[in-house]
PADREN-905229 format. One line per 3 residues: number of its first residue (from 1); for each residue x, y, z of C-alpha. Coordinates in Angstrom, 2 decimals. Layout:
BEGIN
NUM) X Y Z  ...
END
This chain:
BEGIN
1) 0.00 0.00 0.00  1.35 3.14 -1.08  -1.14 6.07 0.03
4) 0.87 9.55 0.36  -2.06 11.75 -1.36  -3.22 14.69 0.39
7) -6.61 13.28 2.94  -10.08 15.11 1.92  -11.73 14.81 4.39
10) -16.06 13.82 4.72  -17.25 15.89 7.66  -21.11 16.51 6.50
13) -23.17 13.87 4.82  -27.17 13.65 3.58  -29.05 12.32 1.47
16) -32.75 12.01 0.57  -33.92 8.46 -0.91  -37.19 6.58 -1.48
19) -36.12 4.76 1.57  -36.06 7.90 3.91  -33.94 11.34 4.78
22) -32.34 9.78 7.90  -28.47 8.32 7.28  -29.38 5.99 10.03
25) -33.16 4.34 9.07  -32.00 4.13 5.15  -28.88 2.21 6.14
28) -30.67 0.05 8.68  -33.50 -0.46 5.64  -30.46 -1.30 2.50
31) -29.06 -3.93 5.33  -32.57 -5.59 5.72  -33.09 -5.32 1.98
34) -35.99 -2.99 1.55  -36.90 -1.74 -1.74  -38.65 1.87 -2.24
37) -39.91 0.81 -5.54  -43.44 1.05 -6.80  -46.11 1.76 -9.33
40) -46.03 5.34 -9.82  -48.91 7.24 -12.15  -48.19 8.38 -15.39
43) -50.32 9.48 -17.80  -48.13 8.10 -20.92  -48.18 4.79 -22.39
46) -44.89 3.56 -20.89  -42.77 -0.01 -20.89  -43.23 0.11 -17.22
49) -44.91 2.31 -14.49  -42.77 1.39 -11.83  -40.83 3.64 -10.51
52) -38.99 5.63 -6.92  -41.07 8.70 -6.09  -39.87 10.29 -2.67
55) -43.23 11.07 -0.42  -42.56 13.99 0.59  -42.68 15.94 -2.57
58) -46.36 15.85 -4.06  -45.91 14.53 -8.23  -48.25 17.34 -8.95
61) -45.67 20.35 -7.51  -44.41 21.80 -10.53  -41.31 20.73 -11.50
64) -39.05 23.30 -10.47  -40.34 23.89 -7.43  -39.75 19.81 -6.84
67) -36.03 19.90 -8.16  -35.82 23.23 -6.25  -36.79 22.06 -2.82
70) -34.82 19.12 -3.08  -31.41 20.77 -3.46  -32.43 22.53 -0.81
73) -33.69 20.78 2.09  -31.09 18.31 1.20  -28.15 20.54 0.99
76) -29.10 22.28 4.07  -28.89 19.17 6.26  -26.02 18.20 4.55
79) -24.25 21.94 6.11  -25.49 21.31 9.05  -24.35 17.89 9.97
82) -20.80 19.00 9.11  -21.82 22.27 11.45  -21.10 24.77 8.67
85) -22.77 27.67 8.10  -24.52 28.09 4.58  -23.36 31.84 4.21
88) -19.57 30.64 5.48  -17.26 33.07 2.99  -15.14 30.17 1.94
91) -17.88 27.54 1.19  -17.34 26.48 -2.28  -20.56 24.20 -3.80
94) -19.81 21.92 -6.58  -23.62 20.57 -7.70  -24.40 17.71 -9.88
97) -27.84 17.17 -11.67  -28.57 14.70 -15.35  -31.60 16.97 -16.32
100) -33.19 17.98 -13.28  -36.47 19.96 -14.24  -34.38 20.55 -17.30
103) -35.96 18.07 -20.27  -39.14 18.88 -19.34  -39.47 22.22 -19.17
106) -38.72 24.30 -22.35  -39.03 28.21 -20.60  -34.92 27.70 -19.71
109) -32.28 26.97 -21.60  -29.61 26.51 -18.65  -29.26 23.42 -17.32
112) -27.24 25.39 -13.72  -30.75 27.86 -13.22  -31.73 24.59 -10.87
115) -28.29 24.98 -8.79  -27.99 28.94 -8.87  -31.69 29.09 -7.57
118) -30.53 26.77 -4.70  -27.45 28.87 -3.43  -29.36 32.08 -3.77
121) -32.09 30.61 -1.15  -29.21 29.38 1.04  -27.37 32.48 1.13
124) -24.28 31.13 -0.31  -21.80 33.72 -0.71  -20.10 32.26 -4.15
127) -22.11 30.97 -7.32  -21.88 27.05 -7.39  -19.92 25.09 -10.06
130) -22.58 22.92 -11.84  -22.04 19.81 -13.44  -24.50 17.65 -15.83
133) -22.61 14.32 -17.17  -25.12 12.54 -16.90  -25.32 9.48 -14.44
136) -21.52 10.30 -13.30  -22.63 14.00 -12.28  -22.85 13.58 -8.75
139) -19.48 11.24 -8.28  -18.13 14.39 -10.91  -19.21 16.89 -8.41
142) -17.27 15.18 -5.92  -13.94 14.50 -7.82  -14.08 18.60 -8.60
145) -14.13 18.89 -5.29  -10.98 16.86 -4.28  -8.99 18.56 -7.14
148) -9.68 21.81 -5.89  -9.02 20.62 -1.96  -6.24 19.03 -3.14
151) -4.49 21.63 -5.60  -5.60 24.50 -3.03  -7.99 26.30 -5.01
154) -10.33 25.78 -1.71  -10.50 24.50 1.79  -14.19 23.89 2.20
157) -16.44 22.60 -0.46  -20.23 20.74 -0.54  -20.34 18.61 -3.38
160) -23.12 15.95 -4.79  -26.07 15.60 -7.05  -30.18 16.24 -7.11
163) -32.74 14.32 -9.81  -35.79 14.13 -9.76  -38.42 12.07 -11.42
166) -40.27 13.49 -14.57  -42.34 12.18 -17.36  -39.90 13.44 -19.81
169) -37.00 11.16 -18.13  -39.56 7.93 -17.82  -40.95 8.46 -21.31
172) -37.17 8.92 -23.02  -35.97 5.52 -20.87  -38.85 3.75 -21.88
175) -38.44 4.74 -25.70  -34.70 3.31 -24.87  -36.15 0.23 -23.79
178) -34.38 0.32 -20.44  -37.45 0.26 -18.18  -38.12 -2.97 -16.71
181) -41.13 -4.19 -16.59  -40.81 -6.17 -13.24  -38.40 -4.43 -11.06
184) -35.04 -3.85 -11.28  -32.56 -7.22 -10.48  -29.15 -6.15 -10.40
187) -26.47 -8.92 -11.18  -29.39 -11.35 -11.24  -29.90 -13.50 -14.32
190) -33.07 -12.43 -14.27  -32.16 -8.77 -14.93  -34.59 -6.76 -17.27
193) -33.71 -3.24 -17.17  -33.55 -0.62 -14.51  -36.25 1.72 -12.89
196) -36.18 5.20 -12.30  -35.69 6.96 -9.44  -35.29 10.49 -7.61
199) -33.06 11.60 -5.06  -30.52 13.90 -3.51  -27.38 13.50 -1.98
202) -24.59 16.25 -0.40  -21.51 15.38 1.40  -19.40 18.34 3.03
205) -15.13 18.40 2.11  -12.73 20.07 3.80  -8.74 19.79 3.81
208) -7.51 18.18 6.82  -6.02 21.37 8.11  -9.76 23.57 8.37
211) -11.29 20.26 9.81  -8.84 20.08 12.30  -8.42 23.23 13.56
214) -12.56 23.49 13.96  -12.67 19.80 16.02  -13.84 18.23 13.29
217) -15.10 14.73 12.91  -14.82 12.79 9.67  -17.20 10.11 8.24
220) -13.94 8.98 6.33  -11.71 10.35 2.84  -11.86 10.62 -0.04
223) -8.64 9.79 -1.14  -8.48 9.59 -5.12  -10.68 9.36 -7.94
226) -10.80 8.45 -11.91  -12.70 8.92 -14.64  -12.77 7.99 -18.58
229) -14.98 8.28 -21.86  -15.10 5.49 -24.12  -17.12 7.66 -27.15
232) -18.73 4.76 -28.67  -22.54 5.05 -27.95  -24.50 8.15 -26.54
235) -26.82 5.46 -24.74  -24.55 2.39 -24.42  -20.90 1.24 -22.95
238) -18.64 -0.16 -24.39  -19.06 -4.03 -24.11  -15.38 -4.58 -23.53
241) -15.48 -3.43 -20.58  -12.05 -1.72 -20.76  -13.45 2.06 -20.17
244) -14.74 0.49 -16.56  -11.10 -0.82 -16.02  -9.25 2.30 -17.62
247) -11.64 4.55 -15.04  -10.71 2.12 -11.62  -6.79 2.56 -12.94
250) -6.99 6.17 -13.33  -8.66 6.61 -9.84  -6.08 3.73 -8.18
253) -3.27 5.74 -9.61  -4.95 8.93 -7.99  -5.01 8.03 -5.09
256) -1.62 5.66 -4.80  -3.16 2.16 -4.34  -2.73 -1.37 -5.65
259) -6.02 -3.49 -6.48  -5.27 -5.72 -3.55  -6.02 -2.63 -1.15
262) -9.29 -2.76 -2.43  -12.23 -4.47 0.39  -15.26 -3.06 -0.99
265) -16.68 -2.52 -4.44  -20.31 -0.51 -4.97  -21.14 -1.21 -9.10
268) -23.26 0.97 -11.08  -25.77 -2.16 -11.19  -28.21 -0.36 -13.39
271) -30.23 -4.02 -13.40  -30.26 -3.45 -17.81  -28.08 -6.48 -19.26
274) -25.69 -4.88 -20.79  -24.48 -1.98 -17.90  -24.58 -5.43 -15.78
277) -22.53 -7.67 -17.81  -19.87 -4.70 -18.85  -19.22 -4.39 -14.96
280) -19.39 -8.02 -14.27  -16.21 -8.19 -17.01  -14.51 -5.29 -15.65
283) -14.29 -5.89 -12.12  -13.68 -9.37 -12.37  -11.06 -8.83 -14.43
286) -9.47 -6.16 -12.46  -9.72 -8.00 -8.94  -10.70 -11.51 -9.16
289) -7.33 -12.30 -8.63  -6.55 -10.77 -5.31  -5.64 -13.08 -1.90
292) -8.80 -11.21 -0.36  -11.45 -10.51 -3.32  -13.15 -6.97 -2.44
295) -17.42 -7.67 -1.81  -18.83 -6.55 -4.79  -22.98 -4.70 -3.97
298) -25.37 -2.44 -5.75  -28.05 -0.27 -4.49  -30.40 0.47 -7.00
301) -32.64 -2.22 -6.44  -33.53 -0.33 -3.61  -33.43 3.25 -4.29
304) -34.36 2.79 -8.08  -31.72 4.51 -10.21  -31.62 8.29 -9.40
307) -29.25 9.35 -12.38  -27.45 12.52 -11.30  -27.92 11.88 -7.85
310) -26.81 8.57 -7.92  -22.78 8.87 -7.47  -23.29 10.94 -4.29
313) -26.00 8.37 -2.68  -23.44 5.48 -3.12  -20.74 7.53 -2.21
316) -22.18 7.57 0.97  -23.70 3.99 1.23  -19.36 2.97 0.69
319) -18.57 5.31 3.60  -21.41 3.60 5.76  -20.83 0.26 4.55
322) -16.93 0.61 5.05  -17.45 2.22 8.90  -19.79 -0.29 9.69
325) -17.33 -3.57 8.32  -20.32 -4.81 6.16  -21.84 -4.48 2.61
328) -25.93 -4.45 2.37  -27.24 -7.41 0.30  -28.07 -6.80 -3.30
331) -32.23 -6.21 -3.74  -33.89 -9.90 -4.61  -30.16 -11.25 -6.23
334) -30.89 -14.92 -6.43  -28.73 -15.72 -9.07  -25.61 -14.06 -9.85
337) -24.30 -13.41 -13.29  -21.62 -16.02 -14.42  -19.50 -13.28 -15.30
340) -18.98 -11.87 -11.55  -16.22 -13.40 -10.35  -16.30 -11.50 -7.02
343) -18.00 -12.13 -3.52  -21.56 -10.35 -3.44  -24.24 -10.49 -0.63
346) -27.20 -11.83 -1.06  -30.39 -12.18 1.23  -28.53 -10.86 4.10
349) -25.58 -8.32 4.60  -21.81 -9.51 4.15  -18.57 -8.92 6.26
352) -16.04 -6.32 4.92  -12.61 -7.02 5.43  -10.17 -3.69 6.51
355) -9.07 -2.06 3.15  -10.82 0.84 0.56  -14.01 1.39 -1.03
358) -14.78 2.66 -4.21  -17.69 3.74 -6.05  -18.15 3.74 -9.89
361) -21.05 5.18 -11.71  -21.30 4.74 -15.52  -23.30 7.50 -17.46
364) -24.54 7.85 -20.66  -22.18 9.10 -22.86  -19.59 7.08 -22.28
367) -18.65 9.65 -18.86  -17.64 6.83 -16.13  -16.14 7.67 -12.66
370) -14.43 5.86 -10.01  -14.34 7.46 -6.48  -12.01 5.75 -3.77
373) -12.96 6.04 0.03  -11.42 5.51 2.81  -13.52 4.97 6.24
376) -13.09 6.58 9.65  -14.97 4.13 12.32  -17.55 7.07 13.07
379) -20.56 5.17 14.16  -24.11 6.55 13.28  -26.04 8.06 15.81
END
């Protein structure tokens, strides 16, 4: 192991999920293998009505307003858990979205009015940094903000993505032919596709000298990340599976560790065959060989596949699941995919050996991102 990198440090974390708002009931709920999906209405003609819908935004609050308080509520808890002030004059915010209100509604042509609206109702003193790749925009929102903790262009930074569910996002995935029509199966041979979702997720970063000299307490690191384009399909990876491996390099490299430091492994697991099978290749390929394979889980089966929020929710499930020694089980896996080479839990939670964690999310347009985490043994409350 050979980890001299500059430590990022997690000091802030929340999220809002089908499954809940509290870190502590949607963990306990992934380990006992809940599922927040559903049939949601729709007035379309779609492959499938099933869907993640969080309760406490009404479907019939316009868009924006949805998307708007969100970001919000989200990012707000997200300060305040790390005990930093929204207004602070060195907070830097780094916000990841797919579409958010975006694809539905024609009256804008920005896709950052979402994120400046946002940090003008919670008084933040400098205009976020917006970033829409996709799938990969929340774990791209995060990997800004280690470059700029790292290469001092700031000390302080709240980073992560917000998505929420619209007709224009089901009806496009369903003209894909991505929707499943019975729930989404990650890694199971049964897999049919993957259901949408909405969701938000904020973690707070700071450089190890401002956490410390403010007491401080970190959930864990974030100590290098990846990413790579494979420019072969807008909609599609490439089947190889070499972009997945090329983006897991990179981010090793970053963050100056070998494959065998690797315990813990959260895939994309999208639940569509070929996201599934490109990962299965990749990581098997990549780690299948080590004395101690890393546990290999997904979480989409439970929180339905969020998009732009996405990165930032599993960031934060790897920081739990690393913390806490153990991986939650994979939603209804029965029968793993041939391909996976790699330990995976099913039914019930698995042990997690001492090592890293990382997080890959794989968005259209070839943008894939690796993340690599580090925990800290700070127990939820």
């Amino acid at each position: 192991m050979v980890n001299d990198s500059p430590a990022v440090w997690v000091t802030g974390m929340a999220w809002s999920t089908g499954l809940g708002a509290d870190l502590k009931t949607v963990w306990e709920a992934l380990l006992a293998g809940a599922s927040a999906i559903d049939h949601v209405p729709t007035e379309h003609d779609l492959r499938s009505d099933l869907a993640v819908a969080l309760p406490h935004l009404p479907l019939d609050m316009p868009l924006a307003e949805r998307q708007h308080a969100l970001t919000c509520s989200t990012l707000e808890t997200a300060l305040n858990d790390a005990g930093i002030a929204a207004d602070a004059p060195q907070l830097t915010s780094v916000l990841g979205t797919s579409y958010a209100h975006h694809l539905d509604d024609t009256a804008t042509e920005s896709l950052s009015d979402w994120a400046s609206a946002a940090a003008r109702t919670l008084g933040f003193k400098r205009p976020p940094i917006v970033v829409s790749t996709a799938c990969s925009a929340g774990a791209d929102a995060i990997q800004v903000g280690l470059s700029l903790i790292r290469d001092g262009g700031a000390d302080l930074c709240v980073c992560g993505g917000a998505d929420i569910l619209s007709e224009g996002k089901r009806l496009g995935h369903s003209r894909l032919g991505t929707l499943s029509p019975d729930g989404l199966y990650a890694f199971d041979r049964s897999h049919s596709g993957t259901v949408l979702g909405e969701g938000a997720a904020f973690i707070v970063l700071e450089s190890k000298a401002h956490a410390q000299a403010r007491g401080a307490q970190p959930y864990g690191f974030i100590v290098g990340a990846g990413a790579a384009n494979d420019a072969i399909n807008a909609v599609a990876p490439d089947p190889s599976g070499q972009n997945v491996i090329n983006t897991v390099e990179r981010a090793l490299l970053s963050a100056g560790l070998h494959h065998d430091d690797i315990a813990l492994i959260n895939a994309h697991g999208t639940g569509t065959q070929i996201n599934d099978n490109v990962e299965s290749i990749a990581y098997s390929s990549l780690f299948s060989s080590n004395a101690h394979p890393p546990v290999l889980f997904a979480t989409k089966g439970a929180l339905g596949h969020t998009l732009g929020a996405t990165g930032a929710i599993e960031a934060i499930v790897v920081l739990l699941a690393l913390n806490h020694h153990c991986a939650p089980p994979v939603y209804a896996l029965q029968q793993p995919l041939d391909a996976l080479k790699l330990p995976i839990p099913i039914h019930t939670p698995m042990v997690v050996g001492k090592g890293y964690g990382i997080s890959v999310t794989l968005g259209f347009g070839g943008f894939d991102t690796c993340l690599v985490l580090q925990g800290a043994q700070r127990s939820l409350s």
